[in-house]
NUBA-29913 format. One line per 2 residues: number of its first residue (from 1); their letters; for each residue x, y, z of C-alpha. Coordinates in steps of 0.5 Angstrom, whole numbers, padded with zeros to 4 digits. Layout:
NUM	a	X,Y,Z | ...
This chain:
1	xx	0000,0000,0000 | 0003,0007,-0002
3	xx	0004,0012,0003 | -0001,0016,0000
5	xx	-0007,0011,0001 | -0005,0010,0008
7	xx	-0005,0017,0010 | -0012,0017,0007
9	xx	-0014,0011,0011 | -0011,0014,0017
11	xx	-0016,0019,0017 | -0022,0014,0015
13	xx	-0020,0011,0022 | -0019,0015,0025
15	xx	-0027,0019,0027 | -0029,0011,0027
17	xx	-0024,0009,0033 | -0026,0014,0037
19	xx	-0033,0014,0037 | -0033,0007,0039
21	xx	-0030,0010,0046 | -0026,0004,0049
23	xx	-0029,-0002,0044 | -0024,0001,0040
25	xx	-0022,-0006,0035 | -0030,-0005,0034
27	xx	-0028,0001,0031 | -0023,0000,0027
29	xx	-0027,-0005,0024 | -0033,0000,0022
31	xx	-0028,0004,0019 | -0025,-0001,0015
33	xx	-0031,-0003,0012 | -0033,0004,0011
35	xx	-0026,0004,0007 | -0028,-0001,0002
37	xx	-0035,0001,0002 | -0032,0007,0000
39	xx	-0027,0004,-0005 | -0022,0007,-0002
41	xx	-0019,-0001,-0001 | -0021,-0004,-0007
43	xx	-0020,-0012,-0009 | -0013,-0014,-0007
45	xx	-0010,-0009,-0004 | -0006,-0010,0002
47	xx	-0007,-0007,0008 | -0002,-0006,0013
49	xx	0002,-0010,0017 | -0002,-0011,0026
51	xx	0004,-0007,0029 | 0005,-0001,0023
53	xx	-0002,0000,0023 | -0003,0000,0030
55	xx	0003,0005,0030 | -0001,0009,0026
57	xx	-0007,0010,0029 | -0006,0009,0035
59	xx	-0008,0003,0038 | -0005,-0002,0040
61	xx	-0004,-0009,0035 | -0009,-0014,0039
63	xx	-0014,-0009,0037 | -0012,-0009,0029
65	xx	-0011,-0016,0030 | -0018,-0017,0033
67	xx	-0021,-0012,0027 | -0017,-0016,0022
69	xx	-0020,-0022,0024 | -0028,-0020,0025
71	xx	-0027,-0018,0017 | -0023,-0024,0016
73	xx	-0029,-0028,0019 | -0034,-0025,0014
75	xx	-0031,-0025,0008 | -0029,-0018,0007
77	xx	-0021,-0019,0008 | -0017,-0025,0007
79	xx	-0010,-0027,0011 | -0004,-0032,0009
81	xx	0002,-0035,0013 | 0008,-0029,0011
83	xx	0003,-0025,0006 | 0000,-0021,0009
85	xx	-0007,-0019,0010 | -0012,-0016,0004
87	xx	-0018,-0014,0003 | -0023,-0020,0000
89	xx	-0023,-0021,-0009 | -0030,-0018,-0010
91	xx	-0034,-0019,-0003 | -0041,-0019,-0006
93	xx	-0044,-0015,0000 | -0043,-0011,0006
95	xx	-0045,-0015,0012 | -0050,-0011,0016
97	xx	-0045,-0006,0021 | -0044,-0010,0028
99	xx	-0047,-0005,0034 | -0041,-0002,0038
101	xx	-0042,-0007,0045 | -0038,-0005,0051
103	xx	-0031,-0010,0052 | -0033,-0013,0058
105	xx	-0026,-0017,0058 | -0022,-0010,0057
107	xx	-0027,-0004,0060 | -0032,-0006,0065
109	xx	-0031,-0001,0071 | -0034,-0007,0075
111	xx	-0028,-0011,0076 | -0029,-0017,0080
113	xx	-0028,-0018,0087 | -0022,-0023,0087
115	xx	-0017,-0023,0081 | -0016,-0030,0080
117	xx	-0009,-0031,0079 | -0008,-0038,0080
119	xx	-0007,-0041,0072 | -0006,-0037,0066
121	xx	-0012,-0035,0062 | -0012,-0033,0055
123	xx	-0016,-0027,0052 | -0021,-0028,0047
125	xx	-0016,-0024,0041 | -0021,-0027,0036
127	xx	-0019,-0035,0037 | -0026,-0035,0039
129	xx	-0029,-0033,0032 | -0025,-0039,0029
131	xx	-0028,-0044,0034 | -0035,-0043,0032
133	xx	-0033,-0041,0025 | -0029,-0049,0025
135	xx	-0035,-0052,0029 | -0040,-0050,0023
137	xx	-0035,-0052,0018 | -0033,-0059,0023
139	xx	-0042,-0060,0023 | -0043,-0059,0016
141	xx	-0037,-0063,0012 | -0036,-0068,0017
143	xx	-0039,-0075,0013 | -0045,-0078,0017
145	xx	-0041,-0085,0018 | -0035,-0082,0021
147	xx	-0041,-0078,0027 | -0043,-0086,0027
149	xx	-0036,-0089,0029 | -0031,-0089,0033
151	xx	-0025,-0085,0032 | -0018,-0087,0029
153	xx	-0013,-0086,0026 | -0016,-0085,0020
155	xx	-0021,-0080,0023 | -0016,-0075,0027
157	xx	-0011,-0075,0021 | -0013,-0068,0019
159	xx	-0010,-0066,0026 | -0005,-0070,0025
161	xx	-0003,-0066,0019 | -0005,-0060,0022
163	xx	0001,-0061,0028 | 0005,-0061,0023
165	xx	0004,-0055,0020 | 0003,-0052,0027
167	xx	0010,-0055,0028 | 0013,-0051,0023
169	xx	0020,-0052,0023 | 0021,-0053,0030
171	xx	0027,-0056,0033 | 0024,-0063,0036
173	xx	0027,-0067,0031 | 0024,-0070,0024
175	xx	0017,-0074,0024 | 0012,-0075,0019
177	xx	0004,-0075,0021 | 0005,-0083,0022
179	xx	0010,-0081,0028 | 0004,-0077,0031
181	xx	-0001,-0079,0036 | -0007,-0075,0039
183	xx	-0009,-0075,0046 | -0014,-0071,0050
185	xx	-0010,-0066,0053 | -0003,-0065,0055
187	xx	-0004,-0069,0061 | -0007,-0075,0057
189	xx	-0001,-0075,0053 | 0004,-0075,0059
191	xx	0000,-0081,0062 | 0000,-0085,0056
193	xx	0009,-0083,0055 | 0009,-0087,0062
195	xx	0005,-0093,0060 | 0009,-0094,0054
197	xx	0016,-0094,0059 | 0014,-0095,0066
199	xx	0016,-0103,0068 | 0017,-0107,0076
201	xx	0013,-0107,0081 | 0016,-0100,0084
203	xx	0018,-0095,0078 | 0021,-0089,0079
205	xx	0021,-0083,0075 | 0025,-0076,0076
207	xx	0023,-0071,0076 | 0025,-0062,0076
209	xx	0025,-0061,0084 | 0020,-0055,0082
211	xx	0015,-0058,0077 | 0009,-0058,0074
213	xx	0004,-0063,0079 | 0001,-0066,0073
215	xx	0008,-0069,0073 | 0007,-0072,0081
217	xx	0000,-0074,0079 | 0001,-0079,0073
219	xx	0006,-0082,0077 | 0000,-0083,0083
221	xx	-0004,-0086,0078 | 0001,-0091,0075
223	xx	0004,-0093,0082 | 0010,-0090,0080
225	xx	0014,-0086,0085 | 0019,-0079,0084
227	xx	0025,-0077,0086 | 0027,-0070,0085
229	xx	0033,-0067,0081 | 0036,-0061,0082
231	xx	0037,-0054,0079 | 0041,-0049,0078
233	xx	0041,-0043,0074 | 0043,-0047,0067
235	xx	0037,-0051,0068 | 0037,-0059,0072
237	xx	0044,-0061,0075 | 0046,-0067,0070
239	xx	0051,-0069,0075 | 0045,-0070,0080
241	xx	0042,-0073,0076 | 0046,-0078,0073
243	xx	0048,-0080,0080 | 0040,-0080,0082
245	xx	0040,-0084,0076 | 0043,-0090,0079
247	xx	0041,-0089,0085 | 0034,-0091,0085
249	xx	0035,-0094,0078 | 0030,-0089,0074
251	xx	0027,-0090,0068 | 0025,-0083,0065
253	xx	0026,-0076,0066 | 0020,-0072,0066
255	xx	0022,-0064,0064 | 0020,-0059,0060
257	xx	0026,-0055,0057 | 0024,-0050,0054
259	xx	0019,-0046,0060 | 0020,-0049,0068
261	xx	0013,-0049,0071 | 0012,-0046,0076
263	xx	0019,-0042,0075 | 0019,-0039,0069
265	xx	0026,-0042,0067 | 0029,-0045,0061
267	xx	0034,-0050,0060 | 0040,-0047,0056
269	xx	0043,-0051,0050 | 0048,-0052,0052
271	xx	0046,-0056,0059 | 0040,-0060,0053
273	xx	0046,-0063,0051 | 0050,-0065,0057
275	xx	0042,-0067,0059 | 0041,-0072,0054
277	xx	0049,-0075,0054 | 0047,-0077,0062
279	xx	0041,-0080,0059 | 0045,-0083,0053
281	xx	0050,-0086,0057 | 0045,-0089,0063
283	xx	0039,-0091,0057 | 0035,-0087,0060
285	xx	0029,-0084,0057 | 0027,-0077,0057
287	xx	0020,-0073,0056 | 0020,-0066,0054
289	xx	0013,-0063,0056 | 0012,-0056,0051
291	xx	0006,-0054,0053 | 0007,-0047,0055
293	xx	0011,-0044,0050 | 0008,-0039,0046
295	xx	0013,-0037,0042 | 0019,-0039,0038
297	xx	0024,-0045,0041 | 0031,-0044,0046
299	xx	0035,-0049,0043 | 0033,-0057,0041
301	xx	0028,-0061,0044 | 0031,-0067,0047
303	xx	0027,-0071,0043 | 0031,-0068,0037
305	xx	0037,-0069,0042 | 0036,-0076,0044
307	xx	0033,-0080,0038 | 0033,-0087,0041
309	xx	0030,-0084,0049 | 0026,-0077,0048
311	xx	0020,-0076,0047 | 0015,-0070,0046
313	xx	0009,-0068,0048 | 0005,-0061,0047
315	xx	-0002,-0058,0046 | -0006,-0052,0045
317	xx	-0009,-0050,0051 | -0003,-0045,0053
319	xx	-0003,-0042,0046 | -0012,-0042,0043
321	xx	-0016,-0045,0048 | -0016,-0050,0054
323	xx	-0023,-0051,0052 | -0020,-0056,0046
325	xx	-0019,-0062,0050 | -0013,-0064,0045
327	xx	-0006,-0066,0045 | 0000,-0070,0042
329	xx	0006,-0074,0044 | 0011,-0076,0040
331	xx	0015,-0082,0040 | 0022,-0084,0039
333	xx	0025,-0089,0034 | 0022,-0095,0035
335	xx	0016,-0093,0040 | 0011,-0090,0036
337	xx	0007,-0096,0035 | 0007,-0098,0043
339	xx	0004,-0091,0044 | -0001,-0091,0038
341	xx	-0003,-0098,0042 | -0003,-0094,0049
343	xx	-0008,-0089,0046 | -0012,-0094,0043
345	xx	-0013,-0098,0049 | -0014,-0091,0054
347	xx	-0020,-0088,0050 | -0021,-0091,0042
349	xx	-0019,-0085,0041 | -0020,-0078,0040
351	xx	-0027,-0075,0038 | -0027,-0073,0031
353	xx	-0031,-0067,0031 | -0026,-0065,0036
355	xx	-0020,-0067,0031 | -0023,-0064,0025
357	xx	-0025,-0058,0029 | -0017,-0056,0031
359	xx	-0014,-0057,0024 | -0020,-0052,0021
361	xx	-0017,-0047,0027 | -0010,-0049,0025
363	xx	-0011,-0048,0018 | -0014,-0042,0019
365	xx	-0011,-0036,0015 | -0012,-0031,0021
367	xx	-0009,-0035,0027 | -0002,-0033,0026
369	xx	-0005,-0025,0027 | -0008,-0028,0033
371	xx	-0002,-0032,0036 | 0001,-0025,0035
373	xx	-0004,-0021,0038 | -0005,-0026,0045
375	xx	0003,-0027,0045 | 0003,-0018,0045
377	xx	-0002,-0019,0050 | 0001,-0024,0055
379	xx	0008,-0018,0055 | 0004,-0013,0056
381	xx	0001,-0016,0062 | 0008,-0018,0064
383	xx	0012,-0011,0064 | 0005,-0009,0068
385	xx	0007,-0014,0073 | 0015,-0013,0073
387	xx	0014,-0006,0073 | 0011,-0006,0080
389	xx	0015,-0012,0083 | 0022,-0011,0079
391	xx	0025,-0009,0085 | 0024,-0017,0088
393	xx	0026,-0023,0086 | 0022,-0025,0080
395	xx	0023,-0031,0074 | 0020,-0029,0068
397	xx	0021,-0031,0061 | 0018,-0026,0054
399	xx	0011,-0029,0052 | 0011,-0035,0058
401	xx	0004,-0033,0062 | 0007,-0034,0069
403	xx	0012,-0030,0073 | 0015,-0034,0079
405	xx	0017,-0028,0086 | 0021,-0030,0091
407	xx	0019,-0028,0098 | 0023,-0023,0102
409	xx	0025,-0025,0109 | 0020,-0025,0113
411	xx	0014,-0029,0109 | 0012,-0035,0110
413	xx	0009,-0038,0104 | 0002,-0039,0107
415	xx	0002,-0033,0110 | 0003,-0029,0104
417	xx	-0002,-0033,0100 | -0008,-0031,0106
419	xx	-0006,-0024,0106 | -0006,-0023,0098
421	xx	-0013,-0027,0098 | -0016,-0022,0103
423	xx	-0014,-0017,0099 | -0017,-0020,0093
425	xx	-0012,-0024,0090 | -0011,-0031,0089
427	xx	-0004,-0034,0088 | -0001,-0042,0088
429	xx	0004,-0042,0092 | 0010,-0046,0091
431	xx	0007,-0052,0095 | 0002,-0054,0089
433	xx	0010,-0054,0084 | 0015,-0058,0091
435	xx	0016,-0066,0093 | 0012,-0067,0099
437	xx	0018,-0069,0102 | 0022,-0063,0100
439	xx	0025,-0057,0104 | 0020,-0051,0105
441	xx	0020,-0047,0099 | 0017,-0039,0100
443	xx	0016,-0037,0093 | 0009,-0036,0089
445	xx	0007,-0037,0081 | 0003,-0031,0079
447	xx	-0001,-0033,0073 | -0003,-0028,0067
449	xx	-0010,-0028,0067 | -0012,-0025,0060
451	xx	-0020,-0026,0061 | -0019,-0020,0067
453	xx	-0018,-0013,0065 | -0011,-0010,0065
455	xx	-0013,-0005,0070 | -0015,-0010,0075
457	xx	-0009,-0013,0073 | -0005,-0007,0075
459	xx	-0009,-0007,0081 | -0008,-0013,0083
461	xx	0000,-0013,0081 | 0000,-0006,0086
463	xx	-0003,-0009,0093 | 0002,-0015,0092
465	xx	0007,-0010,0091 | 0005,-0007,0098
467	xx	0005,-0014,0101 | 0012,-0016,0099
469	xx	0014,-0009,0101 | 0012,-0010,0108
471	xx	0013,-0017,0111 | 0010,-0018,0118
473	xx	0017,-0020,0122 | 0024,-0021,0120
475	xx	0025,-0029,0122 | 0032,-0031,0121
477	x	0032,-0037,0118
């Protein structure tokens, strides 16, 4: 678009953007569809990028992005993977201009009483329209027989297609839509990995010293018992683990290189590397939870590191919605059909209406532009929080929705989540992350709550704030 055109369509927007008030995306879309009524866009232009758009008219890029993808939804813009956004070869009409409404996750002056901080919770950026575009889509494609059947392999394969375009170039190692296999959920997907491996009457499992729980509970299902491994600043101590290793006669390691939950910190490469030679060295195998990450990878998957021991398990829960229930595991050489055999015998599959749902939303033009957008969103939300708790001792890590906070000398973790509760913040405490048997540990997670409004966000970051500032007693420890 040449500048002239996009100084005109600067001053289109902008009368549309304030008259909607603080529902400025729904103005941005008014004003948009003035322009190509207008022919001011024509057929085939392309409109600027999110960021340069909303650099120019002032906005932030969620609200371009939430803009560009209501016009996507209804025919009048089109979007492709690294072309850009253009307006639609001859729309037949104009849709009926939508009212401006308020934004309730983003302006209502009535702010809850708690903000639950508890796990991340993502803003609706417009994933929510390709849900319900992908459901009508699922219910009026999907052949009749395949809604009167069991899910299999053949059914879910468009999901398994989809991961793969999801995956894009990512470092985990090379695999073909074969190599993939579904389950529901991140959660399922590591139960199933330990089904495959686990063996004898009292297996042990390693896990990260602070670790996502879900870790500790699968091994409860399967009778399985943990050991705890170390860290430090370059992520698990290989020393200990090996040491670890032999001990107690582990068969895996469960981690998650590229985002620790709950402590904001990844595994650098270079420890991936002295990682994956213990596991090498001792035949131990390694699962690689990647739920969390939202943007791009750190360093390798152990999974690219360990042909023969890795595996790896994401979903989409962090990144679109917790609500798809949906995941995906990926076995080493050798492994696949025993882990294809292990989601056969756990639930017969996964349904194929949810399948067929996540390959239409992964295959959605305007997805990139709403990953985008949720991942602005979560950094936003991040520099409000560093910049009321910077002065304290604080992980976190660029488009990861948590921040993990020490305690300074004189809380103790309980009291400190009881006293941010009563002021209306609730907080998991590293309790919920820590072996039974571990040593106390004064620390809490923060979860970025995209559902809340920013301001309340903010409100929330500041009464923490006081209470790190002014703890009840200095207790020697």
């Amino acid at each position: 678009m040449d500048t002239m055109l996009q100084g005109d369509l600067v001053e289109t927007l902008a009368p549309a953007i304030a008259a909607a008030g603080r529902a400025k995306y729904q103005g941005l879309a008014r004003g948009l569809r003035a322009a190509i009524a207008g022919k001011l866009l024509k057929s085939g232009d392309k409109l600027p990028a999110v960021r340069e758009l909303a650099w120019r008219v002032g906005v932030t890029p969620n609200t371009v992005a939430r803009a560009y993808t209501i016009l996507t939804e209804e025919g009048l813009l089109t979007a492709g993977v690294g072309r850009g956004t253009f307006v639609a070869e001859g729309p037949a009409t104009l849709p009926v201009a939508r009212p401006i409404l308020p934004d309730v996750a983003l302006s209502t002056p009535d702010w809850p009483a708690v903000a639950d901080l508890r796990s991340p919770k993502l803003p609706d950026l417009g994933q929510g329209g390709l849900l319900r575009a992908g459901l009508v889509a699922v219910a009026q494609t999907a052949p009749v027989e395949h809604l009167l059947r069991y899910p299999s392999r053949l059914t879910d394969a468009s999901a398994r297609e989809a991961f793969r375009h999801w995956m894009g170039s990512a470092p985990i190692g090379p695999f073909s839509e074969e190599d993939v296999v579904v389950a529901h959920g991140g959660q399922s997907a590591i139960v199933m990995v330990l089904q495959c491996l686990l063996e004898g009457g009292e297996p042990v499992i390693l896990t990260d010293e602070l670790t996502y729980s879900g870790y500790r509970r699968a091994a409860e299902l399967l009778r399985a018992r943990t050991v705890s491994v170390p860290w430090d600043e370059h992520g698990p101590d290989p020393k200990a683990l090996e040491r670890l290793a032999l001990q107690h006669k582990a068969q895996v390691f469960c981690t998650s290189a590229e985002v620790c939950n709950p402590t904001a910190m990844s595994t650098s490469p270079q420890r991936r590397l002295e990682i994956a030679e213990v596991a090498r060295r001792n035949g131990i195998h390694v699962l690689d939870d990647d739920c969390y990450r939202t943007g791009p990878h750190r360093g390798e998957s152990y999974r690219a590191l360990l042909p023969d021991l890795g595996w790896y398990v994401t979903s989409p829960s962090k990144s679109i919605t917790p609500a798809l229930r949906i995941g995906f595991a990926l076995a080493p050489e050798g492994w696949g059909h025993s882990l294809a055999r292990a989601a056969l015998h756990n639930s017969f599959g996964v349904a194929r209406m949810v399948t067929d749902l996540f390959a239409s939303v992964v295959n959605d033009p305007a997805l990139p532009a709403i990953a985008e957008a949720i991942r602005a969103r979560i950094n936003d939300d991040l520099r409000i929080a560093l910049n009321h708790l910077g002065g304290h001792s604080v992980n976190w890590l660029p488009d990861v929705p948590f921040l993990w906070v020490e305690l300074p000398r004189g809380w103790r973790v309980h009291s400190f989540c009881r006293e941010a509760e009563s002021a209306g913040v609730v907080l998991k405490s590293a309790d919920e992350f820590s072996p039974r048997d571990g040593r106390a540990i004064h620390a809490v997670r923060i979860a970025i709550n995209g559902q809340i409004a920013p301001g309340r966000f903010e409100e929330a970051m500041a009464t923490l704030r006081r209470l790190l500032d002014s703890p009840p007693e200095n207790i020697s420890v």
